[in-house]
N, C-alpha and C positions, 0 to 999 in steps of 0.2 A: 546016420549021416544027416545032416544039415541040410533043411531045404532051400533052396535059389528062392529070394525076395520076388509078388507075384508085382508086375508090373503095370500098373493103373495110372492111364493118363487124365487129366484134368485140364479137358479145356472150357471155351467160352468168350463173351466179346468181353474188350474192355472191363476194365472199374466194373465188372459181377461181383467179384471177394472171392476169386478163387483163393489166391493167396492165403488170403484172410481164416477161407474154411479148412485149410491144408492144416495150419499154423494153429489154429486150434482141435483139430482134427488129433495132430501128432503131440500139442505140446499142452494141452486143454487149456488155454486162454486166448485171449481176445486184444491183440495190441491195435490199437486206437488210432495210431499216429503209422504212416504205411507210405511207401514209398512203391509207385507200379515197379510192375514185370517188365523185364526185357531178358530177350531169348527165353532157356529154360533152367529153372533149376527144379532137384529131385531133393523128399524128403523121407524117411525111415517111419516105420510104425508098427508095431506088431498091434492083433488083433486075437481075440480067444473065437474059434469055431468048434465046435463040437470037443470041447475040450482038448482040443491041436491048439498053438502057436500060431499063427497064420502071418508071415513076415511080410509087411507091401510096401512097395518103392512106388510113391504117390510123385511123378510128371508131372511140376504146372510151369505149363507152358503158355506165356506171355499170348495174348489177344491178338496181338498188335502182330507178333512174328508166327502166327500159328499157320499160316495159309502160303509160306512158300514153297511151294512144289516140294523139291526132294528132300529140303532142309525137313519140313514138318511132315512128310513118308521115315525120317530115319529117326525122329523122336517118337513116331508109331511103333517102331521097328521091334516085335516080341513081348507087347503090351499083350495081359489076359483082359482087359475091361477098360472101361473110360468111364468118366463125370463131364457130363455139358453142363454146367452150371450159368444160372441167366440170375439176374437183379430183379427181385418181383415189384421190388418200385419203381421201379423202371420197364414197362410192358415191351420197351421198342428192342429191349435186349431177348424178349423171349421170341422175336419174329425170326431171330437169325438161327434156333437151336436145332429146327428139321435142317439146316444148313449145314451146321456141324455132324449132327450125325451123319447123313449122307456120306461127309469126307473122311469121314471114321470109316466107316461101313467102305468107303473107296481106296484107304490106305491101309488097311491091316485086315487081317484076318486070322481066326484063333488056329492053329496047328490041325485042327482037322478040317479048315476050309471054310468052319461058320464065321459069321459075324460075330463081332464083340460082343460080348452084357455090356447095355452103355444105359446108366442110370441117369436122371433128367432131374437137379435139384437146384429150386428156384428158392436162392439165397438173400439174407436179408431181412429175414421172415419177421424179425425183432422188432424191424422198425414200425411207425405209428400205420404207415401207407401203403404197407406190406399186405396185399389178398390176394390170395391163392384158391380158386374152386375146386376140389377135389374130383369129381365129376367129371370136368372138363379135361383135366389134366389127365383124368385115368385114361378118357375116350383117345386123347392127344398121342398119349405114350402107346398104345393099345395102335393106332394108324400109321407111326411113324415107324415103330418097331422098339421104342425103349423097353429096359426090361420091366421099370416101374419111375416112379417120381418121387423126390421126399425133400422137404424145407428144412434147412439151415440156415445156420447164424452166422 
């Protein structure tokens, strides 16, 4: 029997490149030229774990529409994990991420009651402006409750 695709949202403020890291995530490239989010769309991916298939329906859900009340409770709705993703050239993006998870943490909850795995990845990492302390970010993720942190492109 076929297992049910595990559901992982991806949120974040604005112009992070959620999009962007979905898109190359599922499809391994990098398209240049990007048009923002609005509402939400979902994308397909299989992944190898322990030699299992592991099937994820990756939520990225627009910046801009993620904070309305019940609208963005029903795009939570049966998620196993989340991605808050923030722009690391961009530091005022990463002031908003304990914000995001709190709303995580406030709208969904895993089937036995815990809180999400909500992974903390400061995207962008490519560019010239791009610095990330590992350090910092461990103690950050370690306070706020993330499961860990890790840079993408």
């Amino acid at each position: 029997m076929e297992r049910a695709p595990i559901k992982v949202v991806v949120v974040g403020d604005p112009e992070t490149g959620k999009t962007s890291l979905i898109k190359q995530l599922v499809h391994g490239k990098f398209h240049p030229k990007y048009k923002g989010s609005t509402g939400v769309e979902f994308y397909l991916d299989e992944i190898h774990v322990r030699e299992e298939v592991v099937r994820l329906q990756l939520w990225d859900i627009a910046g801009r529409d993620n904070r309305i009340g019940a609208i963005a409770k029903a795009y939570y709705k049966d998620a196993f994990g989340a991605m808050v993703v923030y722009d690391i050239t961009r530091p005022s993006s990463f002031d908003t991420v304990a914000d995001w998870k709190r709303e995580i943490d406030a709208k969904v909850k895993l089937p036995n009651g815990q809180p999400l795995p909500v992974l903390l990845v400061g995207n962008k990492h490519d560019l010239e402006t791009a610095q990330a302390d590992g350090h910092q970010l461990d103690k950050f993720c370690q306070d706020h409750g993330f499961v860990t942190w890790r840079c993408g492109t």
